[in-house]
C-alpha positions in Angstrom: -22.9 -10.0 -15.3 -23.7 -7.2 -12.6 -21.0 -4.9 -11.7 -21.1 -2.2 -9.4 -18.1 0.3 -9.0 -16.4 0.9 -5.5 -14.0 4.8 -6.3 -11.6 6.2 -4.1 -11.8 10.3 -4.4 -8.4 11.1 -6.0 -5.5 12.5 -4.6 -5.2 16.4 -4.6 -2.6 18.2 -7.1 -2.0 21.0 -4.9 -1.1 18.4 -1.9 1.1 16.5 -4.3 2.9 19.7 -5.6 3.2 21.0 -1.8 4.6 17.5 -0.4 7.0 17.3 -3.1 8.3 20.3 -2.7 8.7 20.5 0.8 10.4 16.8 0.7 12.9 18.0 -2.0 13.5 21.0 0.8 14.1 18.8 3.7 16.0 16.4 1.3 18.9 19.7 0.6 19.0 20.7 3.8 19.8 17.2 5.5 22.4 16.5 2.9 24.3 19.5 3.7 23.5 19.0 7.4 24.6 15.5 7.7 27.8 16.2 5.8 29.0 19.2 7.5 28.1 17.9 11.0 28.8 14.3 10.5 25.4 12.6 11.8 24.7 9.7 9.8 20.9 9.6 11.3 20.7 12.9 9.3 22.2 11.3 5.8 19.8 8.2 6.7 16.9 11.0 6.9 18.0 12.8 4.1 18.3 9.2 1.8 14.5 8.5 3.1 13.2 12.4 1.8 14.8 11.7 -1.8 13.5 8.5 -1.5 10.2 10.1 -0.8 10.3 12.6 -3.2 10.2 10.5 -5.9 7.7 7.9 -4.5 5.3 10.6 -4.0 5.4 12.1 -7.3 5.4 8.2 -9.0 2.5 7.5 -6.7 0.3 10.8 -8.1 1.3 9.6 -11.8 0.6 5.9 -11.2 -3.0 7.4 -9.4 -3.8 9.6 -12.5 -3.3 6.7 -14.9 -5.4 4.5 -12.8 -8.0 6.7 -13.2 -8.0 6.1 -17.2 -10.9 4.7 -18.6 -11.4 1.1 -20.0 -10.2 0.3 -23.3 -10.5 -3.0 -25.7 -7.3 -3.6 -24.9 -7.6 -2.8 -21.0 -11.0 -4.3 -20.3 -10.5 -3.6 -16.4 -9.3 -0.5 -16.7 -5.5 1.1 -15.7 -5.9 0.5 -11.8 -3.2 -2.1 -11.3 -0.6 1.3 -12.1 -1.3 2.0 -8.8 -0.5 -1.3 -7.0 2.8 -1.5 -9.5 4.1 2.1 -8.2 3.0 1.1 -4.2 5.1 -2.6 -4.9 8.4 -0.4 -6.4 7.9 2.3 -3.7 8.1 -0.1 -0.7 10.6 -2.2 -2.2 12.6 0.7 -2.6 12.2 1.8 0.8 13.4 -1.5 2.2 16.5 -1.2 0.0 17.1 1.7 1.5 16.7 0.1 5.0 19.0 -2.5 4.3 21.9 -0.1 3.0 21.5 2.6 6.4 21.3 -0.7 8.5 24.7 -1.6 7.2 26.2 1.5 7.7 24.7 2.0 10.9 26.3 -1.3 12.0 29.4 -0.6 10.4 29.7 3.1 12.7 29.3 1.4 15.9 32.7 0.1 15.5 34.1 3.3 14.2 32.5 6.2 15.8 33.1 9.7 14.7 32.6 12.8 16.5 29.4 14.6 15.4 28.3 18.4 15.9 25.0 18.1 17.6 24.6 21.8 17.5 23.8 21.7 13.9 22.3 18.4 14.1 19.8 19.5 16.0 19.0 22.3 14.0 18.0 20.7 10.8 16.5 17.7 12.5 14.4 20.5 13.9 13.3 21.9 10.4 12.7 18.1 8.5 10.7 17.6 11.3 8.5 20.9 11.0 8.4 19.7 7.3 7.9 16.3 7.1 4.9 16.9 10.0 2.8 18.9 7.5 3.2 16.7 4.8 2.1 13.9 6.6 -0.9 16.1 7.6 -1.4 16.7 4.2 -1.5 13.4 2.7 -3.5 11.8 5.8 -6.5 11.5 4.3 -6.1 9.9 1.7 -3.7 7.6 2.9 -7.2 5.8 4.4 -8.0 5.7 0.6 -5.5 4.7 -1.4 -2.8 1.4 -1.5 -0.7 3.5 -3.3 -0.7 6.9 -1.6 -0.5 4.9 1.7 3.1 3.6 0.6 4.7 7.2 -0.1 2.6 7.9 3.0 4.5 5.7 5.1 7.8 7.1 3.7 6.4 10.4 5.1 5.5 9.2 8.1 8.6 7.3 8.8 10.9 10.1 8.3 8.9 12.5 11.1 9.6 9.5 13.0 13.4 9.8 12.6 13.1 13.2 12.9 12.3 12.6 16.3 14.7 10.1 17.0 17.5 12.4 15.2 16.6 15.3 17.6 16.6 13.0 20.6 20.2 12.2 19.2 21.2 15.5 18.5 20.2 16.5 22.3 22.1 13.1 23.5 25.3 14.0 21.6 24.9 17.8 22.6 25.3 17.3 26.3 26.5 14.0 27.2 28.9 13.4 24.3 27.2 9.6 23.3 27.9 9.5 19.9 26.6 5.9 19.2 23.2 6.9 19.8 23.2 8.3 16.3 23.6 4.9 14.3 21.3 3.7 17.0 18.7 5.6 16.0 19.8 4.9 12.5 19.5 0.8 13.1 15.5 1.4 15.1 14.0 3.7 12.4 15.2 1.5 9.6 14.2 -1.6 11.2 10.9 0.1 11.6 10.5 0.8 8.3 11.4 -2.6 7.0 8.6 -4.0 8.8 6.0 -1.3 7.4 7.1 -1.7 3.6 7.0 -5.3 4.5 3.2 -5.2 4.9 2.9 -2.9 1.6 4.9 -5.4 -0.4 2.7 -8.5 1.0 -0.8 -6.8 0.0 0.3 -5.7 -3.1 2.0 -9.0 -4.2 -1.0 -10.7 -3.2 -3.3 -8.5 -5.3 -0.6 -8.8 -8.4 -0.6 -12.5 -8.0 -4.3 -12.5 -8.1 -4.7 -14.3 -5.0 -8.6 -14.3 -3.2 -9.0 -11.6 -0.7 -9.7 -13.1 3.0 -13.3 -13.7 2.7 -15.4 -16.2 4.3 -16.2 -18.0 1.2 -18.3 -21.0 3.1 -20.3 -18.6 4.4 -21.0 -17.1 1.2 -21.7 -19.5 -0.8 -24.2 -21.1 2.0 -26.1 -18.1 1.9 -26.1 -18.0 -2.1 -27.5 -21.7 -1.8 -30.3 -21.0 0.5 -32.0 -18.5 -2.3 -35.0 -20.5 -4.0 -33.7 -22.1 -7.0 -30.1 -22.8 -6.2 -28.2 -26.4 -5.6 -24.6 -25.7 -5.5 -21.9 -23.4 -6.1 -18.9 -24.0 -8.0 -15.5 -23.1 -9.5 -15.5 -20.1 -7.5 -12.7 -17.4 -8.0 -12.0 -14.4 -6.3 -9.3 -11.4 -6.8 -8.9 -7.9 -6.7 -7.7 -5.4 -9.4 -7.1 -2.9 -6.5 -7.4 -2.6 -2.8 -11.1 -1.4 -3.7 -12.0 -3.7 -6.4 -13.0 -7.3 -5.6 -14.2 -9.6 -8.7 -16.3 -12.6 -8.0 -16.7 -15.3 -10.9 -18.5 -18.6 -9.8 -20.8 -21.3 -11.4 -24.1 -22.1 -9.7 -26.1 -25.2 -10.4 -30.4 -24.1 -10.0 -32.9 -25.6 -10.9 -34.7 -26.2 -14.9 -35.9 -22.4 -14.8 -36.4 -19.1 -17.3 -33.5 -17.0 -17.5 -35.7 -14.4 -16.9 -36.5 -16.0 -13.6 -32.5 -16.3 -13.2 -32.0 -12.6 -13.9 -33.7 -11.9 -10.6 -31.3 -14.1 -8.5 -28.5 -12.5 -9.8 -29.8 -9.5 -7.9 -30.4 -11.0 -5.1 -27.2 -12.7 -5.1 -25.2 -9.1 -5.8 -27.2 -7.9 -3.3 -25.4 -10.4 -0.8 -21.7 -10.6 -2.3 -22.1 -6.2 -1.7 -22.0 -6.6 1.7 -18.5 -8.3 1.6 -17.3 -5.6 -0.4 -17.4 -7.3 -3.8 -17.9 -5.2 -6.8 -18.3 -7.1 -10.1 -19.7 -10.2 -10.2 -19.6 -12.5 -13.1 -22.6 -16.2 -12.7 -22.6 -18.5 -14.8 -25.1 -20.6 -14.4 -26.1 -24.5 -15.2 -28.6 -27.2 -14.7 -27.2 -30.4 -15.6 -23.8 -30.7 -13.3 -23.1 -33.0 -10.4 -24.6 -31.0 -7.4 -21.0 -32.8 -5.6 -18.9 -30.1 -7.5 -16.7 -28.6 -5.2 -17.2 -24.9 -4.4 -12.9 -24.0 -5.3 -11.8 -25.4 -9.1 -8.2 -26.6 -7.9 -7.1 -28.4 -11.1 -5.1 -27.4 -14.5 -8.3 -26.8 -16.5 -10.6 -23.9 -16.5 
């Protein structure tokens, strides 16, 4: 078996610690806001910082226990937290979605006045707030499954932010009040669509199904190394967005296994350039070469 390890740089505490904190902020402040000025795009806003608040902090705990060693018991390691706490994060955030949509829909057919004065105000501050903590988790939103999801919350509230302040402006000085559960219906249907995309990849990698490789390719150029027939019973998955494990059979020729041993680098060599990490050959001699290269049956 040849295994070569792929790590994303971990997430820094201080961030974490500054990102909460300023979420919990915003999260105070557009409660009160939205209550005393009647703005349900600032209740929405507010619902998507608490929301945030405690995605962010699951997402750092979930990273740190990912980056536990292996154990008899976890032979792969504690990765897969991470993927669990991006899956509950986004499905959380389309829950959300789905409860501000009603609402929303539900205040175009009863309006209610709204002070855009005050609106405006804290719109203005969540913005200011939820800008630098999407600054601040940026990078290593590019790194991370997981800190991408409470990333997106981030990022979707400075986008309702905007939206809220173009509201508040709206309602300020031409009196159109159902902007605000317009604004309320776009940013949530936005939102869906992004936590859509986090639930799809991360239910794919929990239901260990083969990342989008092109596995012809592959194995054709695994069969043109000296010594090689066929490959077989190929499997792919990933433990993480950064881990890709490769198990296959391949049929070569009556040989020494030191002489084996040396394909296998080769081999890794190959199945590194599309990203894969461990690799687990097994290899035989006597086996139909007409083997198909995907197992699709019952048996192992």
């Amino acid at each position: 078996m040849i295994q070569m390890a792929h790590h994303h740089q971990p997430t820094s505490g201080k961030r974490i610690f500054w990102v909460t904190l300023l979420n919990a902020g915003i999260t105070l402040t557009e409660i009160i806001g939205g209550l005393l000025s009647g703005s349900l795009s600032l209740l929405s806003d507010a619902i998507h910082n608490l929301s945030d608040t405690v995605s962010i902090a699951f997402s750092y705990v979930a990273q740190r226990i990912g980056a536990k060693g292996r154990t008899p018991q976890k032979t792969y390691g504690y990765k897969r937290a991470e993927i669990l706490a991006a899956f509950v994060n986004a499905v959380v955030l389309i829950g959300l979605s789905i409860f501000l949509l009603i609402e929303a829909v539900e205040r175009f057919f009863v309006p209610e006045t709204i002070d855009g004065n005050l609106m405006l105000i804290v719109a203005l501050i969540g913005l200011v707030a939820n800008l630098v903590s999407v600054l601040l988790l940026q990078q290593d939103a590019h790194n991370s499954l997981n800190i991408r999801s409470s990333y997106l919350h981030l990022l979707s509230d400075t986008l309702s932010s905007i939206g809220v302040i173009l509201g508040a402006l709206l309602i300020r000085f031409f009196q159109i009040y159902w902007i605000d559960p317009l604004i309320t219906l776009l940013v949530s249907l936005y939102i869906m669509k992004e936590a859509y995309d986090v639930v799809k990849e991360t239910v794919g990698i929990l239901m260990q199904s083969a990342p989008e490789l092109d596995y012809e390719t592959i194995a054709a150029r695994i069969c043109q190394l000296p010594g090689i027939e066929n490959v077989h019973h190929l499997h792919a998955w990933q433990i993480d967005e950064a881990t890709i494990i490769f198990d296959a059979h391949i049929l070569v020729k009556d040989q020494a296994v030191s002489d084996i041993e040396k394909l296998y680098d080769t081999i890794a060599a190959i199945l590194k350039e599309y990203g894969i990490s461990h690799v687990t050959l097994q290899p035989e001699v006597y086996r139909d070469q007409r083997e198909g290269l995907f197992h699709l049956t019952d048996e192992s």
